[in-house]
Wavefront OBJ file of the C-alpha trace (Angstrom):
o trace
v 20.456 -1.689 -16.674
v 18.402 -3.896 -14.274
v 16.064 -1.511 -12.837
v 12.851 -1.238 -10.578
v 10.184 1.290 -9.033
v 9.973 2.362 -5.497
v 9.349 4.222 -2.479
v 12.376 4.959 -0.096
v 11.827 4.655 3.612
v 12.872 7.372 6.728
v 15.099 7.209 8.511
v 13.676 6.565 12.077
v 11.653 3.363 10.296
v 14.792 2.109 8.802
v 16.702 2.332 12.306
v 13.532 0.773 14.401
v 13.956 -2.288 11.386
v 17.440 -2.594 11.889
v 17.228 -2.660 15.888
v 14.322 -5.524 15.257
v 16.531 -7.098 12.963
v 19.472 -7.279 15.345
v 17.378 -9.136 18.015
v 15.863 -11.393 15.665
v 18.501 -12.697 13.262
v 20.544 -14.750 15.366
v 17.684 -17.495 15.029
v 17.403 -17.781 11.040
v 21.649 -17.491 10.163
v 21.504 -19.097 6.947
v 18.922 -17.011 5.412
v 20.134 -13.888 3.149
v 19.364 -11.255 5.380
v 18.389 -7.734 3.463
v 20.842 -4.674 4.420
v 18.877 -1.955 7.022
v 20.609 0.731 3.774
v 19.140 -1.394 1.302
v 15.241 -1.569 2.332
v 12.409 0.348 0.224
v 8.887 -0.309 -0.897
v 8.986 -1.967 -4.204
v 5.806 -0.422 -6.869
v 6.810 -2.392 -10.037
v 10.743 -4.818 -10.869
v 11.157 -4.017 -14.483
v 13.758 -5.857 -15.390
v 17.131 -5.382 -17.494
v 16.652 -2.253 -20.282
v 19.085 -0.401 -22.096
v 20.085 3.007 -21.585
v 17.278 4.141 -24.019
v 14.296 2.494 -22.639
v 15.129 3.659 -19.713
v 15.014 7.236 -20.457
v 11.666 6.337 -22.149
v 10.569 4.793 -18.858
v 11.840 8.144 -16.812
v 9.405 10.237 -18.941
v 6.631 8.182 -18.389
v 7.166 8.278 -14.673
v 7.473 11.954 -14.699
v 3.822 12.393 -16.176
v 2.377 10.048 -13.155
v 0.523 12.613 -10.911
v -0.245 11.342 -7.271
v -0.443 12.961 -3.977
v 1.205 12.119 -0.803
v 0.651 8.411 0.654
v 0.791 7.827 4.658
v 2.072 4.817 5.183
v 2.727 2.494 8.217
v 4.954 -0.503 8.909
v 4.265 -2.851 11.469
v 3.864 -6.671 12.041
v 5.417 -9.491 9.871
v 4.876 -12.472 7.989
v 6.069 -15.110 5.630
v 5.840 -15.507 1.522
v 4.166 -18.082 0.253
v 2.984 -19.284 3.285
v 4.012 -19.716 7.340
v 4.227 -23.179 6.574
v 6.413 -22.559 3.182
v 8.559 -20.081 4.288
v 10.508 -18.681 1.668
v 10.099 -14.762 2.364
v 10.752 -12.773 5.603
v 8.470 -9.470 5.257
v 7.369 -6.802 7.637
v 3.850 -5.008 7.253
v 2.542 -2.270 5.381
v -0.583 -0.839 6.117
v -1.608 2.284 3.831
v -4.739 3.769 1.884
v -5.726 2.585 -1.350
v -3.259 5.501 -2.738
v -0.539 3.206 -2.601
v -1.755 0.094 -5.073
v -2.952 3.264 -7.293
v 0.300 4.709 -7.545
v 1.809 0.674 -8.378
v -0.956 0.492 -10.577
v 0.015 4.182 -12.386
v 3.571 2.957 -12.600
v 2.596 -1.017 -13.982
v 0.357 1.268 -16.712
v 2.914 3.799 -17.377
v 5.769 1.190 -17.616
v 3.661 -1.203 -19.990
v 2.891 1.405 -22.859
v 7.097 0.824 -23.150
v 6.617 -2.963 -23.709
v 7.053 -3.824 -20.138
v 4.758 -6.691 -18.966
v 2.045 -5.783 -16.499
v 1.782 -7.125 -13.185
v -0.453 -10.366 -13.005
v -1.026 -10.544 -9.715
v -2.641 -7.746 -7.318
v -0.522 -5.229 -5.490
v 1.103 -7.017 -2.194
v 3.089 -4.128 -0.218
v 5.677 -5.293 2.124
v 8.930 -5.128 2.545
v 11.835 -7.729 2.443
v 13.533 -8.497 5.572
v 15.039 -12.489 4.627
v 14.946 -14.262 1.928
v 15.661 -18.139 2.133
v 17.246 -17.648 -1.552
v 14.950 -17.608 -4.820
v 12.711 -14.925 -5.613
v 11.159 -12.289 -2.897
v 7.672 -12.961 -5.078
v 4.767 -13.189 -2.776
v 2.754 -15.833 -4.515
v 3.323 -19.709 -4.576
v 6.664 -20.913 -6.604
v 7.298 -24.136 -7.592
v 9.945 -25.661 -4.762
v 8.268 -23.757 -2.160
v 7.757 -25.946 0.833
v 8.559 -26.856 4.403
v 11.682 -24.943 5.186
v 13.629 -25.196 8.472
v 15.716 -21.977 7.755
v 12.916 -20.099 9.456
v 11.432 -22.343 12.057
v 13.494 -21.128 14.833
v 12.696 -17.787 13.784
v 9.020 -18.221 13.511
v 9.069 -20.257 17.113
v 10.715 -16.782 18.545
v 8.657 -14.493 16.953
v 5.173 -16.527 18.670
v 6.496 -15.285 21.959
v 6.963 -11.659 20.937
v 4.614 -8.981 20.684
v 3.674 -7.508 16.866
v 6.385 -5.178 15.911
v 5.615 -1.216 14.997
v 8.386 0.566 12.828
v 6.083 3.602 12.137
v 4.526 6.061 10.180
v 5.788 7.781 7.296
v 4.547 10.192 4.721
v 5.670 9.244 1.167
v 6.151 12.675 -1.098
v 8.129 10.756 -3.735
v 9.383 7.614 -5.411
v 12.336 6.141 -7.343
v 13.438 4.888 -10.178
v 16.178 2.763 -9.127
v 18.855 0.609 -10.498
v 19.826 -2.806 -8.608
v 23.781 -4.145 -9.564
v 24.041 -7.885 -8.673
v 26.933 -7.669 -6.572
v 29.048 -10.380 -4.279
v 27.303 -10.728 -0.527
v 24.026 -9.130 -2.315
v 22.397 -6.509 -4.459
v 23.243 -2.678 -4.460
v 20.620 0.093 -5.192
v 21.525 3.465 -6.864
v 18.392 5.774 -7.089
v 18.822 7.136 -11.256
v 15.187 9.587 -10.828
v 13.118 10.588 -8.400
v 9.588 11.697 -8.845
v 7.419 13.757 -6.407
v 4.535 12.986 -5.198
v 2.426 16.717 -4.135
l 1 2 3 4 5 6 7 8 9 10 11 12 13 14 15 16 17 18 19 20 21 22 23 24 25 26 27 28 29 30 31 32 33 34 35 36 37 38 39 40 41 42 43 44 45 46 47 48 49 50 51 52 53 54 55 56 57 58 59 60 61 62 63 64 65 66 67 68 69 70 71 72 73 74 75 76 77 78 79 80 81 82 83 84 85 86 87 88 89 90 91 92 93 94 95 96 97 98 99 100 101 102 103 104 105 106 107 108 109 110 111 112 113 114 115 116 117 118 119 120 121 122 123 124 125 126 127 128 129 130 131 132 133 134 135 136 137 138 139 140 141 142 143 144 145 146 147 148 149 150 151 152 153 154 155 156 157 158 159 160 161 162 163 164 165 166 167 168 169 170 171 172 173 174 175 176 177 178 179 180 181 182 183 184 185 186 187 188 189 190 191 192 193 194
Protein backbone atom coordinates (compact mmCIF):
# COMPACT_ATOMS: atom_id res chain seq x y z
CA UNK A 1 0.00 0.00 0.00
CA UNK A 2 1.45 3.43 -0.98
CA UNK A 3 0.37 5.55 1.78
CA UNK A 4 0.80 9.13 3.34
CA UNK A 5 -0.25 11.49 6.38
CA UNK A 6 -2.60 14.35 6.22
CA UNK A 7 -5.02 16.89 7.03
CA UNK A 8 -8.32 17.06 4.92
CA UNK A 9 -9.63 20.44 3.95
CA UNK A 10 -13.58 22.01 4.28
CA UNK A 11 -15.54 22.27 2.22
CA UNK A 12 -16.07 26.07 1.60
CA UNK A 13 -11.91 26.21 1.14
CA UNK A 14 -12.01 23.44 -1.30
CA UNK A 15 -14.90 25.23 -3.40
CA UNK A 16 -13.15 28.93 -3.12
CA UNK A 17 -9.80 26.69 -4.67
CA UNK A 18 -11.71 25.22 -7.25
CA UNK A 19 -13.51 28.62 -8.36
CA UNK A 20 -9.67 30.14 -8.36
CA UNK A 21 -8.66 27.28 -10.20
CA UNK A 22 -11.28 27.63 -12.91
CA UNK A 23 -10.18 31.26 -13.70
CA UNK A 24 -6.67 30.51 -13.63
CA UNK A 25 -6.02 27.28 -15.52
CA UNK A 26 -6.73 28.18 -18.91
CA UNK A 27 -3.15 29.90 -18.94
CA UNK A 28 -0.85 26.83 -17.78
CA UNK A 29 -2.90 23.72 -20.01
CA UNK A 30 -0.15 21.40 -20.10
CA UNK A 31 0.56 21.26 -16.51
CA UNK A 32 -1.14 18.26 -14.39
CA UNK A 33 -3.62 20.12 -12.69
CA UNK A 34 -4.58 18.56 -9.00
CA UNK A 35 -8.47 17.53 -8.67
CA UNK A 36 -10.55 20.34 -6.26
CA UNK A 37 -11.74 16.31 -4.48
CA UNK A 38 -8.28 15.42 -4.32
CA UNK A 39 -6.56 18.44 -2.27
CA UNK A 40 -5.33 17.99 1.52
CA UNK A 41 -2.43 19.12 3.63
CA UNK A 42 0.27 16.60 3.38
CA UNK A 43 2.22 15.94 7.30
CA UNK A 44 4.58 13.09 6.20
CA UNK A 45 4.54 10.60 2.22
CA UNK A 46 5.53 7.28 3.61
CA UNK A 47 5.84 5.38 0.92
CA UNK A 48 4.73 1.72 -0.26
CA UNK A 49 4.20 -0.77 3.10
CA UNK A 50 2.50 -3.88 3.41
CA UNK A 51 -0.63 -4.53 5.04
CA UNK A 52 1.29 -5.14 8.36
CA UNK A 53 3.36 -2.11 8.68
CA UNK A 54 0.68 -0.35 8.10
CA UNK A 55 -1.35 -1.44 10.94
CA UNK A 56 1.89 -0.84 12.94
CA UNK A 57 1.93 2.70 11.56
CA UNK A 58 -2.05 3.17 12.52
CA UNK A 59 -1.14 2.46 16.19
CA UNK A 60 1.50 4.75 16.33
CA UNK A 61 -0.67 7.49 14.95
CA UNK A 62 -3.35 6.74 17.38
CA UNK A 63 -0.97 7.48 20.45
CA UNK A 64 -0.05 11.11 18.80
CA UNK A 65 -1.92 13.59 21.14
CA UNK A 66 -2.41 17.19 19.63
CA UNK A 67 -5.02 19.75 19.93
CA UNK A 68 -6.88 21.57 17.33
CA UNK A 69 -4.75 23.63 14.61
CA UNK A 70 -6.38 26.92 12.91
CA UNK A 71 -5.26 27.10 9.80
CA UNK A 72 -5.50 29.57 6.83
CA UNK A 73 -4.98 29.36 3.07
CA UNK A 74 -4.24 32.19 1.08
CA UNK A 75 -1.69 33.46 -1.56
CA UNK A 76 0.48 31.25 -3.90
CA UNK A 77 3.74 30.45 -5.11
CA UNK A 78 6.06 28.25 -7.05
CA UNK A 79 8.46 25.07 -5.96
CA UNK A 80 11.75 25.34 -6.34
CA UNK A 81 11.73 28.66 -7.35
CA UNK A 82 9.49 31.48 -9.52
CA UNK A 83 12.13 31.26 -11.89
CA UNK A 84 12.19 27.18 -11.83
CA UNK A 85 8.79 26.53 -11.77
CA UNK A 86 8.06 23.09 -11.23
CA UNK A 87 5.25 23.30 -8.39
CA UNK A 88 1.95 25.29 -8.36
CA UNK A 89 1.08 25.77 -4.45
CA UNK A 90 -1.33 27.93 -2.57
CA UNK A 91 -0.48 29.29 1.07
CA UNK A 92 -0.74 28.07 4.40
CA UNK A 93 -0.40 30.18 7.19
CA UNK A 94 -0.88 28.40 10.75
CA UNK A 95 0.74 28.32 14.38
CA UNK A 96 3.66 26.39 15.13
CA UNK A 97 1.01 23.45 16.05
CA UNK A 98 1.06 22.40 12.64
CA UNK A 99 5.06 21.52 11.94
CA UNK A 100 4.61 19.88 15.62
CA UNK A 101 1.99 17.66 14.65
CA UNK A 102 4.35 16.75 11.07
CA UNK A 103 7.04 16.50 13.36
CA UNK A 104 4.87 13.93 15.91
CA UNK A 105 3.90 11.97 12.84
CA UNK A 106 7.83 11.98 11.04
CA UNK A 107 8.80 10.63 14.91
CA UNK A 108 6.01 8.29 15.28
CA UNK A 109 6.38 6.91 11.68
CA UNK A 110 10.32 6.49 12.03
CA UNK A 111 10.35 4.17 15.23
CA UNK A 112 8.63 1.70 12.22
CA UNK A 113 11.76 2.07 10.00
CA UNK A 114 10.37 4.89 8.05
CA UNK A 115 13.00 7.55 7.12
CA UNK A 116 12.63 10.93 8.76
CA UNK A 117 12.08 14.00 6.98
CA UNK A 118 15.42 15.87 6.04
CA UNK A 119 14.24 18.91 5.30
CA UNK A 120 12.01 21.34 7.60
CA UNK A 121 8.25 21.29 7.50
CA UNK A 122 7.00 23.37 4.21
CA UNK A 123 2.98 23.45 4.41
CA UNK A 124 1.24 24.12 1.23
CA UNK A 125 -0.83 22.64 -0.85
CA UNK A 126 -0.56 21.34 -4.52
CA UNK A 127 -2.47 23.09 -7.08
CA UNK A 128 -0.08 22.08 -10.59
CA UNK A 129 2.51 20.19 -10.99
CA UNK A 130 4.69 20.54 -14.26
CA UNK A 131 5.30 16.57 -13.82
CA UNK A 132 8.10 15.15 -11.35
CA UNK A 133 7.85 15.34 -7.79
CA UNK A 134 5.55 18.03 -5.73
CA UNK A 135 8.95 18.27 -3.34
CA UNK A 136 9.55 21.79 -2.34
CA UNK A 137 13.30 21.88 -2.42
CA UNK A 138 15.68 22.10 -5.52
CA UNK A 139 15.70 18.77 -7.90
CA UNK A 140 18.06 18.09 -10.30
CA UNK A 141 16.30 19.18 -13.91
CA UNK A 142 14.62 21.95 -12.27
CA UNK A 143 14.94 25.02 -14.39
CA UNK A 144 13.39 27.64 -16.62
CA UNK A 145 10.01 26.27 -17.48
CA UNK A 146 7.53 27.92 -19.88
CA UNK A 147 4.55 25.70 -18.70
CA UNK A 148 3.93 28.36 -16.09
CA UNK A 149 5.00 31.65 -17.52
CA UNK A 150 1.70 32.60 -18.80
CA UNK A 151 0.35 31.68 -15.60
CA UNK A 152 2.76 33.55 -13.49
CA UNK A 153 2.37 36.78 -16.04
CA UNK A 154 -1.60 36.52 -15.05
CA UNK A 155 -1.29 36.01 -11.64
CA UNK A 156 1.14 39.65 -11.38
CA UNK A 157 -2.03 41.43 -12.32
CA UNK A 158 -4.27 39.79 -9.73
CA UNK A 159 -4.73 40.48 -6.26
CA UNK A 160 -3.37 37.64 -3.47
CA UNK A 161 -5.96 35.01 -3.26
CA UNK A 162 -7.82 34.09 0.33
CA UNK A 163 -9.47 30.52 0.48
CA UNK A 164 -9.98 30.77 4.31
CA UNK A 165 -9.88 29.65 7.63
CA UNK A 166 -10.33 26.33 8.91
CA UNK A 167 -10.06 24.54 12.19
CA UNK A 168 -8.27 21.15 11.86
CA UNK A 169 -9.78 18.51 14.67
CA UNK A 170 -8.24 15.55 12.83
CA UNK A 171 -5.94 13.95 10.30
CA UNK A 172 -5.57 10.96 7.95
CA UNK A 173 -3.92 8.21 7.20
CA UNK A 174 -4.44 7.88 3.64
CA UNK A 175 -3.74 5.60 0.81
CA UNK A 176 -2.84 7.13 -2.80
CA UNK A 177 -3.58 4.36 -5.99
CA UNK A 178 -1.58 5.51 -9.08
CA UNK A 179 -4.31 5.60 -11.39
CA UNK A 180 -4.71 6.72 -15.35
CA UNK A 181 -5.37 10.81 -15.61
CA UNK A 182 -3.83 10.92 -11.85
CA UNK A 183 -3.70 9.67 -8.31
CA UNK A 184 -6.79 8.62 -6.12
CA UNK A 185 -6.92 9.05 -2.27
CA UNK A 186 -8.91 6.68 0.05
CA UNK A 187 -8.70 7.88 3.76
CA UNK A 188 -7.83 4.02 5.70
CA UNK A 189 -7.77 6.01 9.63
CA UNK A 190 -8.53 8.99 10.93
CA UNK A 191 -7.17 10.41 14.10
CA UNK A 192 -8.61 13.30 16.22
CA UNK A 193 -7.12 16.00 17.14
CA UNK A 194 -9.07 17.47 20.82
Amino acid sequence: MRIFIALDIDDAIRARLEQFLNGVRGFAPDARWVRPESMHVTLKFVGEKPSEAVEEIKRALHAIRAGAIEIVFRGYGFFPTAKAPRVFWAGIGAGPELAALAKSADEATAGLGVPREEHEFSPHLTLARRGGSGAPRWRKGDGGNPVFQRLQKRLETMPAPEFGTMTAREFFLYQSQLMQGGARYTKIARFELA
